[in-house]
GUNU-231303 format. One record per atom (N, C-alpha, C, O): residue number from 1; chain; atom name; x, y negated, z negated. Coordinates in pm, 1 decimal, m for minus. Example, Ala and Ser with C-alpha at 12.3 -4.5 7.8 and 13.67 -1.06 7.14 Angstrom:
2
<r resi="1" chain="A" name="N" xx="1319.0" yy="569.0" zz="m780.0"/>
<r resi="1" chain="A" name="CA" xx="1230.0" yy="450.0" zz="m780.0"/>
<r resi="1" chain="A" name="C" xx="1320.0" yy="330.0" zz="m780.0"/>
<r resi="1" chain="A" name="O" xx="1423.6" yy="331.9" zz="m846.5"/>
<r resi="2" chain="A" name="N" xx="1285.0" yy="225.0" zz="m708.0"/>
<r resi="2" chain="A" name="CA" xx="1367.0" yy="106.0" zz="m714.0"/>
<r resi="2" chain="A" name="C" xx="1290.0" yy="m3.0" zz="m787.0"/>
<r resi="2" chain="A" name="O" xx="1340.9" yy="m113.8" zz="m803.9"/>
# end
This chain:
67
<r resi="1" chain="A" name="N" xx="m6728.5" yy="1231.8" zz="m959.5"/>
<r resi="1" chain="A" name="CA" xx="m6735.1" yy="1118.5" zz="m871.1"/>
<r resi="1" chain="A" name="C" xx="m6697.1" yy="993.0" zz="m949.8"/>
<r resi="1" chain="A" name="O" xx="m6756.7" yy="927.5" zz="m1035.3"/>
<r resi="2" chain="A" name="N" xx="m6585.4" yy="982.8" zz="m895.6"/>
<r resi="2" chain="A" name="CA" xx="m6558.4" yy="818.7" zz="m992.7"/>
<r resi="2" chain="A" name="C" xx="m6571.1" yy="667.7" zz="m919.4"/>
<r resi="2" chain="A" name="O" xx="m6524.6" yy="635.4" zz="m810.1"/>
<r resi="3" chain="A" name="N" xx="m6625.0" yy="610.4" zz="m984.7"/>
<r resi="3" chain="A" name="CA" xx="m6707.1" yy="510.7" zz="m871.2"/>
<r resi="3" chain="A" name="C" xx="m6593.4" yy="357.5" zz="m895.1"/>
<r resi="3" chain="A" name="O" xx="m6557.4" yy="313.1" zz="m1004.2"/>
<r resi="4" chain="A" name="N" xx="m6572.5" yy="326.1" zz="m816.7"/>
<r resi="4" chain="A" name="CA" xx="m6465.5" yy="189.9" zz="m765.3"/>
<r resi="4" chain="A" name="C" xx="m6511.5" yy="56.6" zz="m725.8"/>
<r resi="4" chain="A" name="O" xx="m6605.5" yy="64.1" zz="m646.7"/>
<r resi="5" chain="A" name="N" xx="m6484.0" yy="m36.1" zz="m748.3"/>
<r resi="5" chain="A" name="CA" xx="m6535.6" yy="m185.4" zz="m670.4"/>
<r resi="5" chain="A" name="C" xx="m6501.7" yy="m175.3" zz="m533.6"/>
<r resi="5" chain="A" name="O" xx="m6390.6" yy="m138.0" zz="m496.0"/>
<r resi="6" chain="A" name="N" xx="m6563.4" yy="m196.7" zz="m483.2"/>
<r resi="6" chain="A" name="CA" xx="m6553.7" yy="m249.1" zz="m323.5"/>
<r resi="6" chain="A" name="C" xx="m6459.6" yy="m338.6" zz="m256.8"/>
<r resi="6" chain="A" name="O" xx="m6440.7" yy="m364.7" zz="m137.9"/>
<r resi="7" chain="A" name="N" xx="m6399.7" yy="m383.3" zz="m377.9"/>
<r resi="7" chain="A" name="CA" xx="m6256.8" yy="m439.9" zz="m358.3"/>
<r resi="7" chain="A" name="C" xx="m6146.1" yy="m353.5" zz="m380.5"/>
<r resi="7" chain="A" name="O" xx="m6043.8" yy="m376.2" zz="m315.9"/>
<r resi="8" chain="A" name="N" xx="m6148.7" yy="m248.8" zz="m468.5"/>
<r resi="8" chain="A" name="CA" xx="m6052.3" yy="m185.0" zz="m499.1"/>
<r resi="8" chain="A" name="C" xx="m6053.0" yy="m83.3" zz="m369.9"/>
<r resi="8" chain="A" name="O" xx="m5946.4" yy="m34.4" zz="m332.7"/>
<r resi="9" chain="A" name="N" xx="m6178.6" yy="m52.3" zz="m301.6"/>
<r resi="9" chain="A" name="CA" xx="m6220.4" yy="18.8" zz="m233.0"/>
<r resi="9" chain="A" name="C" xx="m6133.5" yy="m18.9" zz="m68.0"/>
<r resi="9" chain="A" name="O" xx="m6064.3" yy="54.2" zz="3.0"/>
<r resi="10" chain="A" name="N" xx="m6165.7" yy="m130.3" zz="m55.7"/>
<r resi="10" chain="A" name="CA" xx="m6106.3" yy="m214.8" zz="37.3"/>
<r resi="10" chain="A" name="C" xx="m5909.0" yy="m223.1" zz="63.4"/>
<r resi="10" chain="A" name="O" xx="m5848.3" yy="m225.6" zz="170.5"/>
<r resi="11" chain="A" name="N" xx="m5851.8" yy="m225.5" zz="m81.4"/>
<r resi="11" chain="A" name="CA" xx="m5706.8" yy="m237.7" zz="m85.5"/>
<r resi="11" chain="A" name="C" xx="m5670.5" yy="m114.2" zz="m73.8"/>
<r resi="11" chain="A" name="O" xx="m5566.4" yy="m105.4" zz="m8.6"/>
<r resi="12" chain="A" name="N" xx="m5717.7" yy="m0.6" zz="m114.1"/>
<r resi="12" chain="A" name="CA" xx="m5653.7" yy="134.2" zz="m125.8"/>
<r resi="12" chain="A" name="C" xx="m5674.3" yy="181.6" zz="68.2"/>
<r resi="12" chain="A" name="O" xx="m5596.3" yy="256.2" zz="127.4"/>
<r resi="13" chain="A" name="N" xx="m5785.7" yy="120.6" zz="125.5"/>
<r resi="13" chain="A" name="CA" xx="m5757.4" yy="161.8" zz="231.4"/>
<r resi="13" chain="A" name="C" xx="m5735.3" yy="115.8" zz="358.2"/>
<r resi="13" chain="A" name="O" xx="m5741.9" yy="166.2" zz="470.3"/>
<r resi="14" chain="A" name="N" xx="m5700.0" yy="m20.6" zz="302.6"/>
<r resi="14" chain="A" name="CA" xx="m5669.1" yy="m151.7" zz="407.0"/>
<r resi="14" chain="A" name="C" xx="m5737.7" yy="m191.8" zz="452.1"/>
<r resi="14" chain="A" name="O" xx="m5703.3" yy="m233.3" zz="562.7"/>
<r resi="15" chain="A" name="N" xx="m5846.6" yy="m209.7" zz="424.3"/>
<r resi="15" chain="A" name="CA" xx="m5991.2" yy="m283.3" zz="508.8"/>
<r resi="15" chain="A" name="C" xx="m6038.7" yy="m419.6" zz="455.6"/>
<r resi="15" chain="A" name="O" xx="m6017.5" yy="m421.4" zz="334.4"/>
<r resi="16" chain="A" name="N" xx="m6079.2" yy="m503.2" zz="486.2"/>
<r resi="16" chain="A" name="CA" xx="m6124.8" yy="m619.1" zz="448.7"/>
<r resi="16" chain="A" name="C" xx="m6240.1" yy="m594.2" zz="343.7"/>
<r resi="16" chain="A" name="O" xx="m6301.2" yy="m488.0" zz="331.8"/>
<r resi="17" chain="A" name="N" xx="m6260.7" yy="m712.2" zz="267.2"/>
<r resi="17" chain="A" name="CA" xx="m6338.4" yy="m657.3" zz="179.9"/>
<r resi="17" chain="A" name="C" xx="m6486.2" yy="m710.9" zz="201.2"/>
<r resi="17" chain="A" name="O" xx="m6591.9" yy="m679.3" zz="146.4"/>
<r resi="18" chain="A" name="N" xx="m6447.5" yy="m829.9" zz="328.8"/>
<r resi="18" chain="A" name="CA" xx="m6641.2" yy="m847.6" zz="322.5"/>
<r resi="18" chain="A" name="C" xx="m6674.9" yy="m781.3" zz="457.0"/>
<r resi="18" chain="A" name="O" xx="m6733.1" yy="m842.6" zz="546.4"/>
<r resi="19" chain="A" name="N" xx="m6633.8" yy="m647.7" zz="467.7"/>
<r resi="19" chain="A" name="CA" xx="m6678.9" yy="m577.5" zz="656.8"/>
<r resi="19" chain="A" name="C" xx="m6721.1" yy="m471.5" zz="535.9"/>
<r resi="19" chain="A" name="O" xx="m6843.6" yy="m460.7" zz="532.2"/>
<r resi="20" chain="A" name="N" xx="m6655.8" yy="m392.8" zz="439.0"/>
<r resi="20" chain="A" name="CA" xx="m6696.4" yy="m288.2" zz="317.5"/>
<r resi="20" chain="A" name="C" xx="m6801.3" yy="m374.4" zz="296.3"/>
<r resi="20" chain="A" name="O" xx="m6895.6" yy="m332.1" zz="363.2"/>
<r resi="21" chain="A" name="N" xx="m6834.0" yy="m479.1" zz="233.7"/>
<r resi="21" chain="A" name="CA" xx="m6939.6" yy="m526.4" zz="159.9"/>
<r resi="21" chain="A" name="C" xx="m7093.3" yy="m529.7" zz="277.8"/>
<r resi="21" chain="A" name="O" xx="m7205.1" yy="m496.8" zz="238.1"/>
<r resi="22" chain="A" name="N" xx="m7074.5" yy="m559.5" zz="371.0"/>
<r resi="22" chain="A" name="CA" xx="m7155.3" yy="m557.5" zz="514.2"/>
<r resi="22" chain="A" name="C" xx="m7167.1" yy="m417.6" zz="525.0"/>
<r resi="22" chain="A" name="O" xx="m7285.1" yy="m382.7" zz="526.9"/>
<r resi="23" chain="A" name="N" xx="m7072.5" yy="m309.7" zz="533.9"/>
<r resi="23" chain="A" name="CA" xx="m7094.3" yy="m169.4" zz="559.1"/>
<r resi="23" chain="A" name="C" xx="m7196.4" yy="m94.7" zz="466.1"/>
<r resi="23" chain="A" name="O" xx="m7273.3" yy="m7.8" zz="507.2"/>
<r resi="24" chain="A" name="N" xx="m7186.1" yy="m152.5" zz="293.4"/>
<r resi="24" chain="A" name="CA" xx="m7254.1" yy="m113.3" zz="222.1"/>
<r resi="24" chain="A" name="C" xx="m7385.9" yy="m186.0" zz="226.6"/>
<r resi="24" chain="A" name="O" xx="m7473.4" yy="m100.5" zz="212.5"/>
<r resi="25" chain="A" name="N" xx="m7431.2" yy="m287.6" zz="237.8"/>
<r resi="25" chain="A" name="CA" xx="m7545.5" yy="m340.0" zz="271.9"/>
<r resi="25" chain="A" name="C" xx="m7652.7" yy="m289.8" zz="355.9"/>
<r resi="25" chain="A" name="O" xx="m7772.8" yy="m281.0" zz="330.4"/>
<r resi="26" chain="A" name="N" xx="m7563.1" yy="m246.3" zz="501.7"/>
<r resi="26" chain="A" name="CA" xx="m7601.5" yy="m165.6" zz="603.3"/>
<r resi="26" chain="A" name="C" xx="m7647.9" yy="1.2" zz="600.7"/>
<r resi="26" chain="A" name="O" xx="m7696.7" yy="77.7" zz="683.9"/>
<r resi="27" chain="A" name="N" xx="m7605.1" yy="12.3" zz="459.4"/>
<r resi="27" chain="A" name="CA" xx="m7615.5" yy="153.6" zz="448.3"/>
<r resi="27" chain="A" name="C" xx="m7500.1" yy="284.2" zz="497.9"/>
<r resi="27" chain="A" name="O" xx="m7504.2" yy="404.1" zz="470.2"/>
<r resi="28" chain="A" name="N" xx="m7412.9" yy="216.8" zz="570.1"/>
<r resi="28" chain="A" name="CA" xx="m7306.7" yy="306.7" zz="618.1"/>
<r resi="28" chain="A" name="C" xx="m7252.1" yy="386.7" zz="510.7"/>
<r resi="28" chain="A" name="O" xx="m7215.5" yy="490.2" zz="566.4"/>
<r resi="29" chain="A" name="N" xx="m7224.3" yy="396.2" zz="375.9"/>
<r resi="29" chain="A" name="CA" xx="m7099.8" yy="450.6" zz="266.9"/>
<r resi="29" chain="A" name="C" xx="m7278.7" yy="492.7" zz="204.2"/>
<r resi="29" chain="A" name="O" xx="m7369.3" yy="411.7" zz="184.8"/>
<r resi="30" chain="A" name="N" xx="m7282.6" yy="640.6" zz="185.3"/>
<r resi="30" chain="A" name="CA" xx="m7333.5" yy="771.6" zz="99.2"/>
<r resi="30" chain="A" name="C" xx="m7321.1" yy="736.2" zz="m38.2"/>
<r resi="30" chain="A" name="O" xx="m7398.7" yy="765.5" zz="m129.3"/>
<r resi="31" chain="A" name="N" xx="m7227.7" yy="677.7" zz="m43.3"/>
<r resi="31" chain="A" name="CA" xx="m7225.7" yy="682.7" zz="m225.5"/>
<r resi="31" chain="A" name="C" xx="m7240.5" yy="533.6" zz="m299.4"/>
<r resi="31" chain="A" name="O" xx="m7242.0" yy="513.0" zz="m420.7"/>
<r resi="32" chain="A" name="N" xx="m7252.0" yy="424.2" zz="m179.1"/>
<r resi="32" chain="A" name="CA" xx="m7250.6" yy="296.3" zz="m256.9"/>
<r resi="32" chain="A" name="C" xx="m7374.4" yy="286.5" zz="m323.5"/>
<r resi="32" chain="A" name="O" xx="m7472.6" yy="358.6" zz="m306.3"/>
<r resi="33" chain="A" name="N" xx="m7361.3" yy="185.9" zz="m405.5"/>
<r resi="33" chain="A" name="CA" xx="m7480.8" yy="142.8" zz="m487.4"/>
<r resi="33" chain="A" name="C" xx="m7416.8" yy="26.3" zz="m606.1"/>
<r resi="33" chain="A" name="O" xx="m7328.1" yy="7.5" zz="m689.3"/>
<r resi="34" chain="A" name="N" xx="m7526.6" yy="m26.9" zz="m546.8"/>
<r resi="34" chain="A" name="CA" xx="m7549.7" yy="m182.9" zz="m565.3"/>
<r resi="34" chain="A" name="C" xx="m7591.8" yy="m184.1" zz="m749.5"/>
<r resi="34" chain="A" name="O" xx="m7713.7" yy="m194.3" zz="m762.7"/>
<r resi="35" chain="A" name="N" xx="m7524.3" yy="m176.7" zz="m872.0"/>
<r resi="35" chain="A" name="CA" xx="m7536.2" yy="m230.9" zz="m963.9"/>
<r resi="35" chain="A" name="C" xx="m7540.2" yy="m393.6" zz="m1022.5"/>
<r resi="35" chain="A" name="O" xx="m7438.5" yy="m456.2" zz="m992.6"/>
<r resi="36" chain="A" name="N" xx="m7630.5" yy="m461.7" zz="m1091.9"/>
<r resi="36" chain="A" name="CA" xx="m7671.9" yy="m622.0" zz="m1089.8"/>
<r resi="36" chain="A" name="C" xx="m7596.2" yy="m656.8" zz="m947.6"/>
<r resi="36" chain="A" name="O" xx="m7670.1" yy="m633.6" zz="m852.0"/>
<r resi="37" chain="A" name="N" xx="m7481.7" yy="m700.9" zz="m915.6"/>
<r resi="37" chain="A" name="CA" xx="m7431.8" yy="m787.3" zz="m854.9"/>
<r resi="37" chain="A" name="C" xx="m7358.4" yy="m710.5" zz="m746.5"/>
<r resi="37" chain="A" name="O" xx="m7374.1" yy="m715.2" zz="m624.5"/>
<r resi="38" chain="A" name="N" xx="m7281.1" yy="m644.4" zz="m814.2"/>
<r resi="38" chain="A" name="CA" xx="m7159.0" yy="m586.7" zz="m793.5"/>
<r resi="38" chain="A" name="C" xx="m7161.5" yy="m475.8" zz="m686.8"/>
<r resi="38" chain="A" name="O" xx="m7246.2" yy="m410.0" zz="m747.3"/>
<r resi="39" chain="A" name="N" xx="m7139.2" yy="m406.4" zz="m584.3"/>
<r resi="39" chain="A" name="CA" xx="m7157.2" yy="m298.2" zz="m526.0"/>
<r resi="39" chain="A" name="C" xx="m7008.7" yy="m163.6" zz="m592.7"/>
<r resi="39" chain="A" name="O" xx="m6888.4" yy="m176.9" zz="m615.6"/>
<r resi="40" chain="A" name="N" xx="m7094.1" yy="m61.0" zz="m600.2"/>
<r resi="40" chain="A" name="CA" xx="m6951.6" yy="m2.2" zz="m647.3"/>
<r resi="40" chain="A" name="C" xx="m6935.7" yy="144.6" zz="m542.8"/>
<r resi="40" chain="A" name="O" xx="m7043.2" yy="172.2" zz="m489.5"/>
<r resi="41" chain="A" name="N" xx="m6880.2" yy="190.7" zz="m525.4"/>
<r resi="41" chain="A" name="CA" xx="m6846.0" yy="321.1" zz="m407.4"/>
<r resi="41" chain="A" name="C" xx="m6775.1" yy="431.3" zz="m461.2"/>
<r resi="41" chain="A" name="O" xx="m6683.7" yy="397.0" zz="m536.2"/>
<r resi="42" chain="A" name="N" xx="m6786.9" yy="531.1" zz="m448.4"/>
<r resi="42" chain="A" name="CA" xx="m6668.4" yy="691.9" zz="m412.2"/>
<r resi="42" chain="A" name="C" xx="m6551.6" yy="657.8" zz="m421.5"/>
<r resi="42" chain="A" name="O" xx="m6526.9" yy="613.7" zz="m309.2"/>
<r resi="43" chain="A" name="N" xx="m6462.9" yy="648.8" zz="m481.1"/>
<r resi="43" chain="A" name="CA" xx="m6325.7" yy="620.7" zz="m439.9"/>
<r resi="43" chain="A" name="C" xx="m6329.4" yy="730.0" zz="m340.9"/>
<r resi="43" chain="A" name="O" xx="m6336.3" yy="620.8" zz="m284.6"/>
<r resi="44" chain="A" name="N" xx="m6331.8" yy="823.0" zz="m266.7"/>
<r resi="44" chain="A" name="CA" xx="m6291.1" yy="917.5" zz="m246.2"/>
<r resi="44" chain="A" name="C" xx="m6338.4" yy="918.1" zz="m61.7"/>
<r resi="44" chain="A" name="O" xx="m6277.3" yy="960.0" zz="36.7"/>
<r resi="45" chain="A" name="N" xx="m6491.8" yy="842.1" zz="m79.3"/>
<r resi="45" chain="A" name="CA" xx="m6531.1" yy="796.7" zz="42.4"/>
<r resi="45" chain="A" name="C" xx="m6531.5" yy="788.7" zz="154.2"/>
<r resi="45" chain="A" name="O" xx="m6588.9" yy="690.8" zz="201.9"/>
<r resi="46" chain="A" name="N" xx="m6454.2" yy="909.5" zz="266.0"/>
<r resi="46" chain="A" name="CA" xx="m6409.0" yy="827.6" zz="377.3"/>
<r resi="46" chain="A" name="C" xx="m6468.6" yy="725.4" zz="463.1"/>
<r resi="46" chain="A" name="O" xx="m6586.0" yy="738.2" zz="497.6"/>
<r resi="47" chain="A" name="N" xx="m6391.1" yy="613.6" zz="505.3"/>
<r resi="47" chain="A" name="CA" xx="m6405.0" yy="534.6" zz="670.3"/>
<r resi="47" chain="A" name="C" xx="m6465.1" yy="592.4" zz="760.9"/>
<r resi="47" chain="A" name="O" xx="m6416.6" yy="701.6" zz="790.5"/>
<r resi="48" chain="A" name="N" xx="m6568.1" yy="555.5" zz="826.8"/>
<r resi="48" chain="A" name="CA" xx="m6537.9" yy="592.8" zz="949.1"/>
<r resi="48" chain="A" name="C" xx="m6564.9" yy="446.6" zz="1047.7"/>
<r resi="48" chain="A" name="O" xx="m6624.3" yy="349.9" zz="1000.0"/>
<r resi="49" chain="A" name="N" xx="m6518.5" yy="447.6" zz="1172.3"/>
<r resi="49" chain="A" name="CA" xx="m6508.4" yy="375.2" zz="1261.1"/>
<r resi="49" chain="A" name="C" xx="m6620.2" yy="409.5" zz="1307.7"/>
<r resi="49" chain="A" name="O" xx="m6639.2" yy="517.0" zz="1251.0"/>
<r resi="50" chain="A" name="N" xx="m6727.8" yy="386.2" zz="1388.3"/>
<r resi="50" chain="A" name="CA" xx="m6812.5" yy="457.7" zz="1469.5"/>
<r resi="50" chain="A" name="C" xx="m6832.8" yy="364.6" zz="1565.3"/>
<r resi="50" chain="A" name="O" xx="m6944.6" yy="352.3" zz="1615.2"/>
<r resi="51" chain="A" name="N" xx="m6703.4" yy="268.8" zz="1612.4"/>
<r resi="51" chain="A" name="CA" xx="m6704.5" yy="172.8" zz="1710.8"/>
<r resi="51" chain="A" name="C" xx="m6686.1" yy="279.3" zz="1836.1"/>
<r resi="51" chain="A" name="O" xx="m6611.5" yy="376.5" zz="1824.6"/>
<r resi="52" chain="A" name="N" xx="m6763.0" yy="251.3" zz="1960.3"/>
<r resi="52" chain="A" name="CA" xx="m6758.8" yy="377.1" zz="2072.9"/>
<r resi="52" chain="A" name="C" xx="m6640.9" yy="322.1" zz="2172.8"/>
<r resi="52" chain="A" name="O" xx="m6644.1" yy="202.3" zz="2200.9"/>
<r resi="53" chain="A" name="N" xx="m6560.6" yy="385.6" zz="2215.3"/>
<r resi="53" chain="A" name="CA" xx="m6428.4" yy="321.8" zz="2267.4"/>
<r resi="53" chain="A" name="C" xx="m6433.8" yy="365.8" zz="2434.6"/>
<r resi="53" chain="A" name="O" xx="m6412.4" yy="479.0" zz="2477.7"/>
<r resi="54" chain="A" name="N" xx="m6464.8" yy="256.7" zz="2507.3"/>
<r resi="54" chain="A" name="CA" xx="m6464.6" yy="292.3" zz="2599.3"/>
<r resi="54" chain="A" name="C" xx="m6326.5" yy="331.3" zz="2666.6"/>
<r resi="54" chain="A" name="O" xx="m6220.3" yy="320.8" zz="2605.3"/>
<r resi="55" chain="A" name="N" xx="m6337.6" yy="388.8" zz="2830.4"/>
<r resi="55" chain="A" name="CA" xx="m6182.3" yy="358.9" zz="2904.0"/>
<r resi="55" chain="A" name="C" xx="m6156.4" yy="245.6" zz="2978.0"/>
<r resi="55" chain="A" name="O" xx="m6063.9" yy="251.8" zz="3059.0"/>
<r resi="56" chain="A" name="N" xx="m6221.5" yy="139.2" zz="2966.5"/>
<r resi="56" chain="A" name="CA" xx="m6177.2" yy="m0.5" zz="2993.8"/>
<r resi="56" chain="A" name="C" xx="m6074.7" yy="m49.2" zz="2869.4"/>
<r resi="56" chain="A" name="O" xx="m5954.4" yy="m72.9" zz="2858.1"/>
<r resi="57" chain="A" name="N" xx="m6217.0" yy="m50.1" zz="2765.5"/>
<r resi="57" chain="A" name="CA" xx="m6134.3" yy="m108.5" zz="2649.1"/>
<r resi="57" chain="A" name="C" xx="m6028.6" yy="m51.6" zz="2626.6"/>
<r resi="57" chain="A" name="O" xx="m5934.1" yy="m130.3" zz="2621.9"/>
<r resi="58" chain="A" name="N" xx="m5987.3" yy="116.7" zz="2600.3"/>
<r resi="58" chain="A" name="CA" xx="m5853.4" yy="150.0" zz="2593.1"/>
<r resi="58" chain="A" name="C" xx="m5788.8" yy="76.1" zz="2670.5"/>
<r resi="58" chain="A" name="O" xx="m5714.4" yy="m14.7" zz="2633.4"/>
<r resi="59" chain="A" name="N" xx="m5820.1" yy="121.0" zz="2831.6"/>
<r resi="59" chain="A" name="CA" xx="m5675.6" yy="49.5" zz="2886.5"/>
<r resi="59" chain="A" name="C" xx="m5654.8" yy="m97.2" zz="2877.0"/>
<r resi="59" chain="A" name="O" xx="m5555.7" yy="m133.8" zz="2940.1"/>
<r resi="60" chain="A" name="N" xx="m5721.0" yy="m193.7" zz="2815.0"/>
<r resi="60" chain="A" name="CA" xx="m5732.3" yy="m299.3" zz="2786.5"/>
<r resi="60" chain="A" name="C" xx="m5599.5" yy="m316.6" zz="2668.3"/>
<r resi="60" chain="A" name="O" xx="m5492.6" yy="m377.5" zz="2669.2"/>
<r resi="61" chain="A" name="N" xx="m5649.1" yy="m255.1" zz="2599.9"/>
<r resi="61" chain="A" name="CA" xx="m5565.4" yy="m229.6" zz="2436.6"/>
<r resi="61" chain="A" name="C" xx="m5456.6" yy="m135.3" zz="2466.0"/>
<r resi="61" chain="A" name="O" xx="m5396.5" yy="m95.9" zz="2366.1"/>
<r resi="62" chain="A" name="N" xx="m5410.8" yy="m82.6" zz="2597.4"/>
<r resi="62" chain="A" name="CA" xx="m5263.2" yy="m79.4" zz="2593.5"/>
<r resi="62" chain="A" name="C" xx="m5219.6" yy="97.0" zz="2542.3"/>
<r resi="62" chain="A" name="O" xx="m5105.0" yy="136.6" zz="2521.2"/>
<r resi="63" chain="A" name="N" xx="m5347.8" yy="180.3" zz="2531.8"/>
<r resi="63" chain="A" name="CA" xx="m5392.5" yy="310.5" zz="2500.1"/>
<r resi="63" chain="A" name="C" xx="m5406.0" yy="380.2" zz="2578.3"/>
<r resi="63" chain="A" name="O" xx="m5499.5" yy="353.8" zz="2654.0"/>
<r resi="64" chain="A" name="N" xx="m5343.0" yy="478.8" zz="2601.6"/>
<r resi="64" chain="A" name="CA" xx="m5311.0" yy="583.5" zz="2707.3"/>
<r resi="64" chain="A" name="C" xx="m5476.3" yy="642.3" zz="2722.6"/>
<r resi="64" chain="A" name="O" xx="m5532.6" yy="697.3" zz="2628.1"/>
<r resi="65" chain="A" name="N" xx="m5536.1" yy="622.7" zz="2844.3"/>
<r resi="65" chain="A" name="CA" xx="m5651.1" yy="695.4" zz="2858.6"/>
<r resi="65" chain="A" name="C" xx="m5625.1" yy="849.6" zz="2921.3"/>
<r resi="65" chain="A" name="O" xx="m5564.6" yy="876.0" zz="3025.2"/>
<r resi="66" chain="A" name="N" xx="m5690.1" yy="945.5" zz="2825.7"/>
<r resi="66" chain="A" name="CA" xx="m5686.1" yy="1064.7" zz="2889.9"/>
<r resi="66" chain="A" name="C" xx="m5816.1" yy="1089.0" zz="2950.6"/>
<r resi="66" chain="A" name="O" xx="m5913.3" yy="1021.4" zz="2917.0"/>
<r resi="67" chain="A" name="N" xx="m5823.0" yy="1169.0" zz="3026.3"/>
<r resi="67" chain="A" name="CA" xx="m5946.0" yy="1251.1" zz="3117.2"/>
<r resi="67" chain="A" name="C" xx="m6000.0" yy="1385.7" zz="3127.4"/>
<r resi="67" chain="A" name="O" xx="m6091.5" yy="1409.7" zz="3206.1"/>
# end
């Protein structure tokens, strides 16, 4: 397990780096941990979204709703 900054964490997978820093706070990421200051993570880590997508919002956003 090789452990990464939360910035490096952030560029390798296109995410902002203070929504990672909020995610790890929150407890979302298994492997973060908060050393003095710094939070460090999994490189390996996946994302997940666990935003719930409705079929408004799809068809809002232009996303083919299936049924």
């Amino acid at each position: 397990m090789a452990l990464i900054s939360i910035k490096e964490y952030a560029e390798r997978n296109g995410l902002q780096h203070d929504n990672v820093r909020h995610k790890c706070q929150r407890g979302s990421y298994k492997t973060a941990q908060k050393i003095g200051r710094d939070w460090l993570i999994d490189e390996k880590e996946a994302d997940q979204d666990r935003r719930i997508k409705t079929p408004r919002c799809t068809a809002l956003s232009g996303q083919e709703i299936r049924h």
